[in-house]
C-alpha positions as CSV (number, residue, x, y, z in Angstrom):
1,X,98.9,132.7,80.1
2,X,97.5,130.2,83.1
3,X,94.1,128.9,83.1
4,X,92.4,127.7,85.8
5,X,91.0,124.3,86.1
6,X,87.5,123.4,87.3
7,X,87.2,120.9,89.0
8,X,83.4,120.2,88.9
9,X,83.5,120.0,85.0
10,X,85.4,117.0,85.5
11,X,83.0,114.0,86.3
12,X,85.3,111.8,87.0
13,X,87.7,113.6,89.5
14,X,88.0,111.5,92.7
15,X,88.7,114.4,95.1
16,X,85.7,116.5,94.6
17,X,84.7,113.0,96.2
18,X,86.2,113.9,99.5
19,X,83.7,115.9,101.6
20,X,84.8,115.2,105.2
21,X,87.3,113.5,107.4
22,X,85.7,110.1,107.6
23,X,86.6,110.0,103.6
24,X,89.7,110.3,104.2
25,X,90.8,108.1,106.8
26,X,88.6,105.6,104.9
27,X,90.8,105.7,102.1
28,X,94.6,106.3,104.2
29,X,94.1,103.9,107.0
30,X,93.2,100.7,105.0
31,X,96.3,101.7,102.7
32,X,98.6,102.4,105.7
33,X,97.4,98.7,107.5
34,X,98.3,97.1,104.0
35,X,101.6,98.5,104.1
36,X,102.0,97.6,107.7
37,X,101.3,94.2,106.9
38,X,103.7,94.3,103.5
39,X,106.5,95.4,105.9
40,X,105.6,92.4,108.5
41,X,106.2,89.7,106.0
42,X,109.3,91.5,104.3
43,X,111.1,91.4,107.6
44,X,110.4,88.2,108.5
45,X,111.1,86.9,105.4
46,X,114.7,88.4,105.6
47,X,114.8,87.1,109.5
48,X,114.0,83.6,108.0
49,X,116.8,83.7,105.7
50,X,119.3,85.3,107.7
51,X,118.1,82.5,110.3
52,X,119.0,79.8,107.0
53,X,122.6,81.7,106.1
54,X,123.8,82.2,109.7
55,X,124.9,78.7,110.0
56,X,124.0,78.2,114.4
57,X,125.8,81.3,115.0
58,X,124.9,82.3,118.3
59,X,125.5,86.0,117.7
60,X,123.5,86.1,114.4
61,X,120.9,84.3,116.0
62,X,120.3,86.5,118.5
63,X,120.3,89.0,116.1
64,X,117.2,87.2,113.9
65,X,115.4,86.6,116.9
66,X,114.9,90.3,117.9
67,X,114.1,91.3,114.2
68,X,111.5,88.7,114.4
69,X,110.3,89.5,117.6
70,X,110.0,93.5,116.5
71,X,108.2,92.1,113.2
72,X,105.9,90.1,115.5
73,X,105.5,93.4,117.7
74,X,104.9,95.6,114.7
75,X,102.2,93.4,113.3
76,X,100.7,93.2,116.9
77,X,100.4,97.2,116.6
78,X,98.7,97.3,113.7
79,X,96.4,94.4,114.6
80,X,95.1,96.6,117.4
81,X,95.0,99.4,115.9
82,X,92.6,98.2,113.8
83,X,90.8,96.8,116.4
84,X,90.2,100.3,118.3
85,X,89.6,101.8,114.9
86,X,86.2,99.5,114.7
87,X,85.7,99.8,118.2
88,X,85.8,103.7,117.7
89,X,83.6,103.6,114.9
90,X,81.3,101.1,116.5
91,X,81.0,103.6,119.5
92,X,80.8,106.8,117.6
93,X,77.9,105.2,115.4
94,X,80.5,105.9,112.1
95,X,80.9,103.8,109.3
96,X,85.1,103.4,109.4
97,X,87.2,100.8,107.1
């Protein structure tokens, strides 16, 4: 036999929380920055030790500077992205992040 849950019994039950859109990208966007920032430093923290272990190869070194310079891009993104997401807000009269 399947029962069917309630969810307003529940008073703790963070979804019944969620009433609109703004909710939600409050809640995904600051999560999805934090992991675009986590991914920044992993990446550059693997270029900087490749750059240690290559021993002045000129091939490898080429190589680390491009995966820095995409890190740098990346974080660049997501820098601005942030930027037009307050700027959006700030023009819409919304309360975003």
């Amino acid at each position: 036999m399947a029962y069917a849950l309630d969810i307003r019994e529940i008073p703790d039950f963070a979804p019944k929380k969620i009433v609109n859109i703004g909710q939600i990208v409050n809640v995904v966007l600051p999560l999805m920055m934090l992991g675009g920032v986590a991914i920044f430093f992993l990446m550059f923290l693997m270029a900087g030790f490749r750059w240690i272990t290559s021993g002045g190869n000129p091939e490898e070194m080429k190589k680390i500077q491009s995966q820095m310079s995409a890190a740098i891009v990346g974080i660049i993104i997501v820098v601005a992205s942030y930027v037009l997401v307050k700027l959006i807000g700030t023009m819409l009269n919304i309360s975003i992040l």
